[in-house]
TORKOL-4160 file (C-alpha; in steps of 0.2 Angstrom, whole numbers, padded with zeros to 4 digits, m for minus):
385
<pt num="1" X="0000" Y="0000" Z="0000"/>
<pt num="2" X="0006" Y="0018" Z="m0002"/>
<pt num="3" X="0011" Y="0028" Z="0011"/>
<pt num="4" X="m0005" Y="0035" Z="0019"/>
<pt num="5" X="m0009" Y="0051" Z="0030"/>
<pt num="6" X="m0025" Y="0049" Z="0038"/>
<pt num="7" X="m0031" Y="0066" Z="0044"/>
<pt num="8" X="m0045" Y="0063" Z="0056"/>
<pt num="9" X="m0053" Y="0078" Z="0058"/>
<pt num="10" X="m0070" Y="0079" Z="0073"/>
<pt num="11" X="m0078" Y="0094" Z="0080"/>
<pt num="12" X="m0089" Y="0089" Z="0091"/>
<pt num="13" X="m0090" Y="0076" Z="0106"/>
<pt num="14" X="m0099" Y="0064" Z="0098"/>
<pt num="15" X="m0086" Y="0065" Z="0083"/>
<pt num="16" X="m0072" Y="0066" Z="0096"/>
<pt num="17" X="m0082" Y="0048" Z="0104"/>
<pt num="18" X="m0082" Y="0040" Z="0089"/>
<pt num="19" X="m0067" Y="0044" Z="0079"/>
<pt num="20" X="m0055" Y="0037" Z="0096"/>
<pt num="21" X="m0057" Y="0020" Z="0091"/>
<pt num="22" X="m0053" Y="0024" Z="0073"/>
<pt num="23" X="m0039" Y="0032" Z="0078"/>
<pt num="24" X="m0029" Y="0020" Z="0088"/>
<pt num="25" X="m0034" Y="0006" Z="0078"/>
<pt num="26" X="m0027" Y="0015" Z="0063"/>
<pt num="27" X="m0009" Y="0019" Z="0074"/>
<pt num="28" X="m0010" Y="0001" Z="0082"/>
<pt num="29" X="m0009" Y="m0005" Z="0063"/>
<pt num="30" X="0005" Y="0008" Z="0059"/>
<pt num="31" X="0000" Y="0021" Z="0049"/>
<pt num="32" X="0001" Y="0037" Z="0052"/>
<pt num="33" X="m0013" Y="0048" Z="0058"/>
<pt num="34" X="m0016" Y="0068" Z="0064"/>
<pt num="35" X="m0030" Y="0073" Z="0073"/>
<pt num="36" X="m0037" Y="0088" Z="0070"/>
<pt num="37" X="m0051" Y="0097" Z="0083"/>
<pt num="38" X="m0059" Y="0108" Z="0069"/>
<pt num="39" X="m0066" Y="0120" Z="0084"/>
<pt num="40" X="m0086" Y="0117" Z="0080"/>
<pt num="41" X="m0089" Y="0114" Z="0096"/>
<pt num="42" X="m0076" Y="0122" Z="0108"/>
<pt num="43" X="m0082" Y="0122" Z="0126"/>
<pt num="44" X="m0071" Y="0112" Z="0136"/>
<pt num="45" X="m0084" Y="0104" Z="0147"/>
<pt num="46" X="m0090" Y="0096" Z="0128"/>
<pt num="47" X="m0073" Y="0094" Z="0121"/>
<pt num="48" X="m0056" Y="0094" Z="0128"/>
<pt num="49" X="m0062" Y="0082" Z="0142"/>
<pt num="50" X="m0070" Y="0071" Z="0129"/>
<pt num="51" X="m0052" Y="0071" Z="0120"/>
<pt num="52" X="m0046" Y="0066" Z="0136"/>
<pt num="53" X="m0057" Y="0053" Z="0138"/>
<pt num="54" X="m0053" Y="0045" Z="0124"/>
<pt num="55" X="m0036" Y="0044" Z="0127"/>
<pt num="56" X="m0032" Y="0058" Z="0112"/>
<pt num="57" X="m0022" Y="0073" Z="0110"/>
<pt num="58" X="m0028" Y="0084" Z="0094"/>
<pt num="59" X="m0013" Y="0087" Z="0084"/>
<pt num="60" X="m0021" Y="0102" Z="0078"/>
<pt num="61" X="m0033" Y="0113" Z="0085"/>
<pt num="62" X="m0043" Y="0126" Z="0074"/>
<pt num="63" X="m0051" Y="0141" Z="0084"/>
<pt num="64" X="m0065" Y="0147" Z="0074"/>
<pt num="65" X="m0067" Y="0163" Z="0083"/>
<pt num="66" X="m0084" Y="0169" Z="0091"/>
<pt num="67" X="m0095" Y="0176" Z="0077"/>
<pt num="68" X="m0108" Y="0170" Z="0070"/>
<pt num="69" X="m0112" Y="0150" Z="0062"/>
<pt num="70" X="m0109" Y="0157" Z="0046"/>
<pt num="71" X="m0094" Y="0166" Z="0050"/>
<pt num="72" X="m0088" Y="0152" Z="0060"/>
<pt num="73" X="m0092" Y="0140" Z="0045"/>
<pt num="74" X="m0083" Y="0151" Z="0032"/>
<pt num="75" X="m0067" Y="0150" Z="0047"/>
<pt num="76" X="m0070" Y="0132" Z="0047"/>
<pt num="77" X="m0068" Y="0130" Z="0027"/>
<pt num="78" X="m0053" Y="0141" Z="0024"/>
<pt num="79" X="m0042" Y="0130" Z="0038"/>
<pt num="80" X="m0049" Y="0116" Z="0031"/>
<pt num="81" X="m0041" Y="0122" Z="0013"/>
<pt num="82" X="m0026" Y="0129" Z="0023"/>
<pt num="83" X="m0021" Y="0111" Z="0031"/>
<pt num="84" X="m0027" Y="0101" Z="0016"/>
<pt num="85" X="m0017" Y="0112" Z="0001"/>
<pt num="86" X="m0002" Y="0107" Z="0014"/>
<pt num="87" X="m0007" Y="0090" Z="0018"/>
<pt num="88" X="0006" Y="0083" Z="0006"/>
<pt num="89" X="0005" Y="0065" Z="m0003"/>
<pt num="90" X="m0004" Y="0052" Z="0001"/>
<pt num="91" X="m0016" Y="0062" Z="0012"/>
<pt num="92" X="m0033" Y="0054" Z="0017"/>
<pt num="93" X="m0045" Y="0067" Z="0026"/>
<pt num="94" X="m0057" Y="0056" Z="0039"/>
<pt num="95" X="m0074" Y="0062" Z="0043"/>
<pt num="96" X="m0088" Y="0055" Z="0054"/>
<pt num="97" X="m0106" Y="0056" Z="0054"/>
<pt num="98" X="m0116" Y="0073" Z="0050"/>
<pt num="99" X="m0112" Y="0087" Z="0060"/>
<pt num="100" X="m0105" Y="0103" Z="0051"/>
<pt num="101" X="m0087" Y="0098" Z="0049"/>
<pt num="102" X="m0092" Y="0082" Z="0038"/>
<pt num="103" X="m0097" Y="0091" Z="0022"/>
<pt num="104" X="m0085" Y="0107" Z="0024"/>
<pt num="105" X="m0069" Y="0096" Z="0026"/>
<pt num="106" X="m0075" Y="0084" Z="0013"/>
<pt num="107" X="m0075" Y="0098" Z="0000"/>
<pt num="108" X="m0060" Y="0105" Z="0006"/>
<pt num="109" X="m0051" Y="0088" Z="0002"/>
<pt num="110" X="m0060" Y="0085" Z="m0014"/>
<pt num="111" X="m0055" Y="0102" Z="m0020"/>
<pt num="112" X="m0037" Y="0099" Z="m0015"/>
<pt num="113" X="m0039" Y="0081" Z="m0024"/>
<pt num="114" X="m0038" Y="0073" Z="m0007"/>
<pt num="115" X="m0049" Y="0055" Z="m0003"/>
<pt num="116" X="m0063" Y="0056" Z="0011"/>
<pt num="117" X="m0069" Y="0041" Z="0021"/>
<pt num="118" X="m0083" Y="0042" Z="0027"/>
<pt num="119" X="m0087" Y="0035" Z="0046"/>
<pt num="120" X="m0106" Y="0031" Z="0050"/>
<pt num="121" X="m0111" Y="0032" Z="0031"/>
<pt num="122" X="m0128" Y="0028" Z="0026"/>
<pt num="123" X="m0139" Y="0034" Z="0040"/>
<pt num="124" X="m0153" Y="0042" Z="0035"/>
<pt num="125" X="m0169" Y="0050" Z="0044"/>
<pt num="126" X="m0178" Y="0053" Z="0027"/>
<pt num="127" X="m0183" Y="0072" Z="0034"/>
<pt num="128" X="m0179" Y="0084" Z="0019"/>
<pt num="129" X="m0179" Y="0100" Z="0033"/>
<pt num="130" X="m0164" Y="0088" Z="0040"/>
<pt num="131" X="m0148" Y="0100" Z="0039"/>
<pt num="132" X="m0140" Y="0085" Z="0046"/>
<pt num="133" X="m0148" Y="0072" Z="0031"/>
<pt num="134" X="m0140" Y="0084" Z="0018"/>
<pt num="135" X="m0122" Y="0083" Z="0026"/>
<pt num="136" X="m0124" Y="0066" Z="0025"/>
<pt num="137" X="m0128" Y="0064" Z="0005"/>
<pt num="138" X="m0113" Y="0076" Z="0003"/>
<pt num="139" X="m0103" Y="0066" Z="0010"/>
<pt num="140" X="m0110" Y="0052" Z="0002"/>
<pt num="141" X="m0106" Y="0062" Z="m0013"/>
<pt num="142" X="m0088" Y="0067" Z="m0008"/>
<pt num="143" X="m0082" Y="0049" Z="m0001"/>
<pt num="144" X="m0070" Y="0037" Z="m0008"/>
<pt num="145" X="m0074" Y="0026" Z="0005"/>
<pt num="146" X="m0089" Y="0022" Z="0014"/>
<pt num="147" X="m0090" Y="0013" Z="0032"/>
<pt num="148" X="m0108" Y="0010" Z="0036"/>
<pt num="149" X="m0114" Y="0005" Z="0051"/>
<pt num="150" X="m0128" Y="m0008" Z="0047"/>
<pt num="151" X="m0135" Y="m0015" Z="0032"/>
<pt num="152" X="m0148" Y="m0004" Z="0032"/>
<pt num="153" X="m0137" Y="0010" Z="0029"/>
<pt num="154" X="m0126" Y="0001" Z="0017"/>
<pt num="155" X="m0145" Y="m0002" Z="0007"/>
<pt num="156" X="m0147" Y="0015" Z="0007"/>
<pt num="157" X="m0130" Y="0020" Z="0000"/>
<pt num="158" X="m0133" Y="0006" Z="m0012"/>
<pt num="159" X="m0150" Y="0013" Z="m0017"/>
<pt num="160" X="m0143" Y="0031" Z="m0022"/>
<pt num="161" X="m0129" Y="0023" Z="m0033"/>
<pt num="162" X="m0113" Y="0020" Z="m0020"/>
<pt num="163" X="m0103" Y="0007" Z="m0029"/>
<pt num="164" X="m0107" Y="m0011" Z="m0019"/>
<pt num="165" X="m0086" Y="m0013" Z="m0017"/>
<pt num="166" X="m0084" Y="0004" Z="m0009"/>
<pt num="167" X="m0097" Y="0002" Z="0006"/>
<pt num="168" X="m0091" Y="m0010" Z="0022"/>
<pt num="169" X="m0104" Y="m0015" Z="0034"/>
<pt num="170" X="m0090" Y="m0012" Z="0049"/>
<pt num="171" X="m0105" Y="m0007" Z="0064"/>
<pt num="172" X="m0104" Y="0010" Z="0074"/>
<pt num="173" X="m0088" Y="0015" Z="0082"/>
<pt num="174" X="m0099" Y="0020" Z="0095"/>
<pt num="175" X="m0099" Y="0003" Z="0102"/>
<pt num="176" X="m0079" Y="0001" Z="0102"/>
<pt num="177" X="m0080" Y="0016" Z="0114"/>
<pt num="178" X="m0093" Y="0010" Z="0124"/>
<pt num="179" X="m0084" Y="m0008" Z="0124"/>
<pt num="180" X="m0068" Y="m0001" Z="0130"/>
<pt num="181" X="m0077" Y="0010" Z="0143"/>
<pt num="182" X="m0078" Y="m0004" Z="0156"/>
<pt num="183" X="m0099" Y="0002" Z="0158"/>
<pt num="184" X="m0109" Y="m0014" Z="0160"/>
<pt num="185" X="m0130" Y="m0015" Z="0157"/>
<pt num="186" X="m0137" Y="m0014" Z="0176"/>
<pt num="187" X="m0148" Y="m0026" Z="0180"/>
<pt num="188" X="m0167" Y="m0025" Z="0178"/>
<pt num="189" X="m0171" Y="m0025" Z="0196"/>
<pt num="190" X="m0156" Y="m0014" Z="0198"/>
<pt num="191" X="m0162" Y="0002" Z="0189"/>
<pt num="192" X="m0171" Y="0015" Z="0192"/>
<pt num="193" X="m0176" Y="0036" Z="0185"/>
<pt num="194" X="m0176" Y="0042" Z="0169"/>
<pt num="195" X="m0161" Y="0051" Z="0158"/>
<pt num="196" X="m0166" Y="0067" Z="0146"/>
<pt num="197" X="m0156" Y="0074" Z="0135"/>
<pt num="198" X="m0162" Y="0091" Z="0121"/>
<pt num="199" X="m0149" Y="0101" Z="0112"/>
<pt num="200" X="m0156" Y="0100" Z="0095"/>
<pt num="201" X="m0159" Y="0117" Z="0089"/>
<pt num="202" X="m0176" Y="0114" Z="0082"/>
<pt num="203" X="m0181" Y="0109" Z="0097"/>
<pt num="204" X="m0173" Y="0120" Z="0112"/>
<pt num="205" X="m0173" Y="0138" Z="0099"/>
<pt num="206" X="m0188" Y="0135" Z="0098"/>
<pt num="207" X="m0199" Y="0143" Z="0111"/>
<pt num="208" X="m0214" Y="0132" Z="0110"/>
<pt num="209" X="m0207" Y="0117" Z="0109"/>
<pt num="210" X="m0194" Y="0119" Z="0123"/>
<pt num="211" X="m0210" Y="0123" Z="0134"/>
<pt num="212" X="m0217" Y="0106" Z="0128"/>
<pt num="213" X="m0198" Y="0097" Z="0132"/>
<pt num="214" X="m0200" Y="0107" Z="0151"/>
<pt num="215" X="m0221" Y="0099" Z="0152"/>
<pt num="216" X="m0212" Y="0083" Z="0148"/>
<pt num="217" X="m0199" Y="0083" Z="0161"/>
<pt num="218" X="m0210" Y="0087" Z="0172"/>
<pt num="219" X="m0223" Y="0076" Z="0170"/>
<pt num="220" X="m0209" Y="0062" Z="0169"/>
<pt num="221" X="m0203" Y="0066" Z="0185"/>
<pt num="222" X="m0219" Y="0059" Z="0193"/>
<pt num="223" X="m0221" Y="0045" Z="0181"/>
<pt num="224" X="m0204" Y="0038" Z="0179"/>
<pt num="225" X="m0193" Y="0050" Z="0190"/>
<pt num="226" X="m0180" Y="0055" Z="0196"/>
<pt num="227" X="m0176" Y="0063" Z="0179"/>
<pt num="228" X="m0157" Y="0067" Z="0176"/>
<pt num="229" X="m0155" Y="0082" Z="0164"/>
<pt num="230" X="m0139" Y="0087" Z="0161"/>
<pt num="231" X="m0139" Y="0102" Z="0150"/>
<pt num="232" X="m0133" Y="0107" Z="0135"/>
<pt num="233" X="m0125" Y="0124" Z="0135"/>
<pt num="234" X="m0136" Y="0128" Z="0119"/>
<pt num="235" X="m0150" Y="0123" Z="0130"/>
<pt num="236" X="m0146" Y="0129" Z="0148"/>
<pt num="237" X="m0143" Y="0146" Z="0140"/>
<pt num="238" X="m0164" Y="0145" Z="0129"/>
<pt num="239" X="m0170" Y="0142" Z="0146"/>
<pt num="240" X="m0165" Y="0156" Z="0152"/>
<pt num="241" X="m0169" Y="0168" Z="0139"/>
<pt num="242" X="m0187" Y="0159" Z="0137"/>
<pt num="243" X="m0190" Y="0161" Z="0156"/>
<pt num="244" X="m0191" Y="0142" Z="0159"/>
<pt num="245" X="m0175" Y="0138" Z="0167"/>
<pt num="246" X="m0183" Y="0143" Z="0185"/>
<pt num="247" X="m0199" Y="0132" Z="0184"/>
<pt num="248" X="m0189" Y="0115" Z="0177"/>
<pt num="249" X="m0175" Y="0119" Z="0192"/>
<pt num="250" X="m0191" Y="0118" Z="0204"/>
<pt num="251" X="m0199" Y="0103" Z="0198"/>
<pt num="252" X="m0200" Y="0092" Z="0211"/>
<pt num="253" X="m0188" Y="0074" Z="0202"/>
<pt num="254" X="m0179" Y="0084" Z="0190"/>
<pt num="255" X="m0161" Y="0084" Z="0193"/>
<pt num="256" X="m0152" Y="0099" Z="0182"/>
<pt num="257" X="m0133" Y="0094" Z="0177"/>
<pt num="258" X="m0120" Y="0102" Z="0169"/>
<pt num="259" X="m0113" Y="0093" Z="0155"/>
<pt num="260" X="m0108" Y="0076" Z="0160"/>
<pt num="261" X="m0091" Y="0070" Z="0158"/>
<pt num="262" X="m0092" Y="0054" Z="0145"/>
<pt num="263" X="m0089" Y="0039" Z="0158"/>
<pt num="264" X="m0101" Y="0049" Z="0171"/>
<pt num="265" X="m0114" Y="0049" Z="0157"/>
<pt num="266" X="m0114" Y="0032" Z="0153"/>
<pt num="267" X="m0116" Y="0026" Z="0171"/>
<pt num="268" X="m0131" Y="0036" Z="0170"/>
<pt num="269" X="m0139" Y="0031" Z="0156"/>
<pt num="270" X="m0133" Y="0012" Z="0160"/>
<pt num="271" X="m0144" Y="0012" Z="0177"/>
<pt num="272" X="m0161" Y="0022" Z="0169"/>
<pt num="273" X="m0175" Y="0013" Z="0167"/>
<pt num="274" X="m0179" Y="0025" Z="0153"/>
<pt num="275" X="m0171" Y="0037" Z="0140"/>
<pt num="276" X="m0178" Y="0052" Z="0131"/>
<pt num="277" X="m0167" Y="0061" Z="0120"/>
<pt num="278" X="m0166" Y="0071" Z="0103"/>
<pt num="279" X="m0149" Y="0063" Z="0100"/>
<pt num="280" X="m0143" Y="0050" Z="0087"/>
<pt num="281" X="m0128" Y="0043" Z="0099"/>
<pt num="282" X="m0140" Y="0040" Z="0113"/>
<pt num="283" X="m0151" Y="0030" Z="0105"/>
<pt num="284" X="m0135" Y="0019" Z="0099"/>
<pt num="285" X="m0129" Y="0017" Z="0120"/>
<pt num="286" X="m0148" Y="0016" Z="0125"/>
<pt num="287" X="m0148" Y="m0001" Z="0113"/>
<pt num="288" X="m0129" Y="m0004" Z="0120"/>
<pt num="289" X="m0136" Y="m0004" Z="0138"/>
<pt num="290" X="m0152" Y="m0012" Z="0135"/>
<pt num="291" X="m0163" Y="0003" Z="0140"/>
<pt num="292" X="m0178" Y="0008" Z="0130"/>
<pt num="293" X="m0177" Y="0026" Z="0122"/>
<pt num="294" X="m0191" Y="0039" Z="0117"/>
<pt num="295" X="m0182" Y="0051" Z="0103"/>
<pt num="296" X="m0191" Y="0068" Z="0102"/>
<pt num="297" X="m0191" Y="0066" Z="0085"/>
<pt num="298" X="m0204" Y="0063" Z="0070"/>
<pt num="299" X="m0191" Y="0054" Z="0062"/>
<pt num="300" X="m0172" Y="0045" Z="0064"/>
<pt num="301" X="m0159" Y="0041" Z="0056"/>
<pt num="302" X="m0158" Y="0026" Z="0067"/>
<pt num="303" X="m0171" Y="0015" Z="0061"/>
<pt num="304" X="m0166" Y="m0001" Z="0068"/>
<pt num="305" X="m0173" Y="0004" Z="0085"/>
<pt num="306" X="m0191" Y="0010" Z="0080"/>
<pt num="307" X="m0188" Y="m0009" Z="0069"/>
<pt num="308" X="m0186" Y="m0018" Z="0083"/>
<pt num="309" X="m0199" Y="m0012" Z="0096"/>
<pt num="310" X="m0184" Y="m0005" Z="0109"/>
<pt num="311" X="m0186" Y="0014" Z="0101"/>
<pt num="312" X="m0201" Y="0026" Z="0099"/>
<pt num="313" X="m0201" Y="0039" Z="0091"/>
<pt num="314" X="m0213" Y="0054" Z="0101"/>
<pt num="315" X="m0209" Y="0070" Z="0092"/>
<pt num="316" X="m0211" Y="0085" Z="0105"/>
<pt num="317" X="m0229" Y="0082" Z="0110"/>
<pt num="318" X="m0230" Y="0078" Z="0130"/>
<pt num="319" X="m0246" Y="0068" Z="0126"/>
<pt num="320" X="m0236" Y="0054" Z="0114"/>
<pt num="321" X="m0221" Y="0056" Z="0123"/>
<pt num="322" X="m0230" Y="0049" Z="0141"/>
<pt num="323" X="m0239" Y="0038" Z="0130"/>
<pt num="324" X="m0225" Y="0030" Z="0125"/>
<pt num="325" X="m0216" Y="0031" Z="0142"/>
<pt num="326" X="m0229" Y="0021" Z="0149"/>
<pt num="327" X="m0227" Y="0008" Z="0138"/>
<pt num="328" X="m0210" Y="0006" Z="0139"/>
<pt num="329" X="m0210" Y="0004" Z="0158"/>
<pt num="330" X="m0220" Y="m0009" Z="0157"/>
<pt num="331" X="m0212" Y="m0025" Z="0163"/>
<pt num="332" X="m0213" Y="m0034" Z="0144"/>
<pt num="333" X="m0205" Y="m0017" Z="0136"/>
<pt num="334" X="m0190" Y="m0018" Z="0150"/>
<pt num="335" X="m0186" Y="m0036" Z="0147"/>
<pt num="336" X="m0188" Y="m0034" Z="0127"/>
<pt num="337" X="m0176" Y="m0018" Z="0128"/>
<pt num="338" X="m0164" Y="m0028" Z="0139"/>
<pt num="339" X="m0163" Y="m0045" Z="0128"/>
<pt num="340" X="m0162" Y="m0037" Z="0111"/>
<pt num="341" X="m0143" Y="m0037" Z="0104"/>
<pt num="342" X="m0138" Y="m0021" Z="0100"/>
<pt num="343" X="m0142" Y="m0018" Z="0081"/>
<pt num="344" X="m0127" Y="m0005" Z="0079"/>
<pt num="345" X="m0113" Y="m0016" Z="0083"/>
<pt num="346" X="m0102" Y="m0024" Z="0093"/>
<pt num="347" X="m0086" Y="m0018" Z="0096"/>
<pt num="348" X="m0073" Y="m0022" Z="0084"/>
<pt num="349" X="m0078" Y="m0006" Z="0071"/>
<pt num="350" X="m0062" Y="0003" Z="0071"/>
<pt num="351" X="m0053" Y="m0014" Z="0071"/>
<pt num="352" X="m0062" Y="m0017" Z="0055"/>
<pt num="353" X="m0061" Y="m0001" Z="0046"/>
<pt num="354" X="m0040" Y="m0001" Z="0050"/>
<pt num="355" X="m0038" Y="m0016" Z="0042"/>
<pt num="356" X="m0049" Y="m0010" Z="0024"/>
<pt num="357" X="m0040" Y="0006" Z="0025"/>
<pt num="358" X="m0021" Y="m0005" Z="0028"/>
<pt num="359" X="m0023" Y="m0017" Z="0016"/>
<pt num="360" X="m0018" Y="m0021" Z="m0001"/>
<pt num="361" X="m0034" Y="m0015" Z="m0009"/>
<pt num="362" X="m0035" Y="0003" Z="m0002"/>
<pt num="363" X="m0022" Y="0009" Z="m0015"/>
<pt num="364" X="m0039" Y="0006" Z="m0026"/>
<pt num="365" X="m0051" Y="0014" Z="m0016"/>
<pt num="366" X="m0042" Y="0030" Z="m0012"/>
<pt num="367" X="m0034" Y="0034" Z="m0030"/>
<pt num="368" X="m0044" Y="0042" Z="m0042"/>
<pt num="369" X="m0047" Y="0037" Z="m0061"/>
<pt num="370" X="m0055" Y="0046" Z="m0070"/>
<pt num="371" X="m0066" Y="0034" Z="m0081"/>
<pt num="372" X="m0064" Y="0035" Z="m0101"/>
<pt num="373" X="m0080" Y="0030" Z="m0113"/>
<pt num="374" X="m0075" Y="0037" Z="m0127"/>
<pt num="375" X="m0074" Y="0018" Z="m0135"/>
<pt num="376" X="m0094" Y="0021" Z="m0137"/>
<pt num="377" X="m0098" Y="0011" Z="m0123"/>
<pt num="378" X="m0111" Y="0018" Z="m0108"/>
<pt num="379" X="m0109" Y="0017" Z="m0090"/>
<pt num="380" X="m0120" Y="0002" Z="m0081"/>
<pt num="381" X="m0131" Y="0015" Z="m0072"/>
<pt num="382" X="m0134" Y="0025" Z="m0089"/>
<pt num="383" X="m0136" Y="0009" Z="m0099"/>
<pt num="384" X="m0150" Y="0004" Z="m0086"/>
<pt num="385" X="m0159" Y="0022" Z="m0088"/>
């Protein structure tokens, strides 16, 4: 194989979660790899003790400044083009998932004619307003190489015209990290309260709908309480300007945190008896630990869950929401969360993705060819037309 820099560039905690286990599979198997904190998110309660906790050092660290997303965005791009156009032979950029970073570095390697690999490829929520669904078909677009976590999302790459040989059914590199974490499920009997979780931005900048997430904390308290609610900074700071942040601090069961630190989170979500979240990763350790999960969402992009009868989705409305929390508490729901195998993986993703990207076929993969019909002939997917 040619010598191979893999940039791995994450942004945000969940990126910095998932990418570790890339990361030192890729160095146990000898290549190199640099880091790169691209500064999306860059509080240190979200990031540099997530970095630490996945046993990382960034290489480089990008500060974006404090202006606005779009000035932010545009920062984001021009380092991404600075450190790319430098990046030298042989350069791989590594992306993960769907957050900002994904479809800005991608076209900053492309227009340096760099490779991208894609990590969680192939998710999709099927939600056109989704932000988050269009970073993930650029990326699908942009990639070389395509690591999709089930073979759902391998079907969905495969329906939008991904070449079979570049996708990998590898699992979610969530589960490495929470492998490697030491957490164990607790048992049944052993559990008790309810986990929330809301930083999406079309739930908690909005007004009416973070009113509905307070009525459902609330009202969860007494159902299914204590509620832990460790709060997003995005989050803590809408409460306060919406004037909600004094009545959820009074509920009677609601416990408000500050962001947990990884390992501290896990133990709480492995001893709930019940999550509720707007989170994609949540949902992937909720099925991890065996703990069934209401999304406040219409739709995800993890649909194994909502397949299997262990995830429901609820949207913002307090009514469906304590609909479905009932049920899930039920004895049968409990024992059918806890006995499903978790659909996302098992633990040996990065393993897996280390040893497509160190092998004798990556020189393949990661070269580009530009392909020559002149001969008259027309490409399978036109000839199908």
């Amino acid at each position: 194989m040619t010598d191979r820099t893999f940039h791995v560039f994450a942004g945000t905690r969940p990126e910095v979660v998932k990418m570790g286990p890339v990361v030192h599979a890729l160095r146990d198997a000898g290549a190199d790899v640099v880091v790169v904190a691209t500064g999306q998110q860059s509080d240190p309660a979200l990031i540099d003790a997530t970095f630490a906790a996945a046993g990382l050092r960034p290489d480089v660290t990008w500060d974006l400044g404090d202006g606005s997303y779009d000035e932010r965005a545009g920062m984001l791009y021009t380092r991404a083009l600075e450190h790319l156009g430098g990046a030298g032979e042989g350069a791989v950029a590594m992306v993960q998932g769907d957050t900002t970073t994904v479809p800005i570095v991608a076209h900053a390697a492309r227009r340096n004619g760099i490779p991208v690999v894609h990590v969680e490829a192939g998710l999709r929520s099927l939600n056109p307003e989704s932000l988050e669904e269009t970073n993930r078909k650029f990326a699908a677009a942009a990639s070389s190489v395509h690591f999709a976590p089930t073979t759902m999302a391998a079907g969905f790459l495969a329906a939008e015209g991904v070449p079979d040989e570049r996708i990998f059914v590898v699992g979610n590199t969530a589960c490495d990290a929470l492998l490697h974490s030491g957490v164990a499920p607790t048992p049944l009997a052993e559990r008790s309260g309810t986990v929330v979780t809301a930083h999406r931005a079309t739930n908690v900048d909005d007004p009416e709908r973070l009113a509905a997430i307070v009525e459902i904390i609330t009202e969860l308290a007494a159902l299914a309480g204590p509620v832990t609610f460790p709060l997003h900074p995005r989050t803590e700071g809408n409460l306060k300007k919406f004037d909600l942040y004094e009545k959820l601090a009074g509920a009677e069961g609601v416990v408000l945190r500050p962001p947990l630190p990884y390992d501290e989170m896990l133990q709480a979500l492995s001893r709930a008896r019940l999550i509720v979240t707007d989170s994609g990763g949540l949902q992937e350790e909720a099925a991890w630990f065996g703990v069934p999960v209401i999304v406040m969402r219409y739709s995800t992009p993890r649909w194994e869950g909502v397949a299997n009868g262990t995830t429901a989705l609820a949207g913002v409305s307090p009514e469906k929401v304590l609909t479905a929390a009932r049920r899930m508490l039920t004895e049968e729901a409990q024992e059918l969360a806890a006995g499903t195998p978790c659909p996302y993986g098992q633990g040996t993703t990065g393993e897996q993705i280390a040893a497509v990207l160190t092998s004798d076929e990556a020189d393949a993969l990661l070269t580009f060819v530009e392909p020559d019909y002149t001969d008259g002939s027309l490409p399978s997917v036109v000839a199908k037309l």
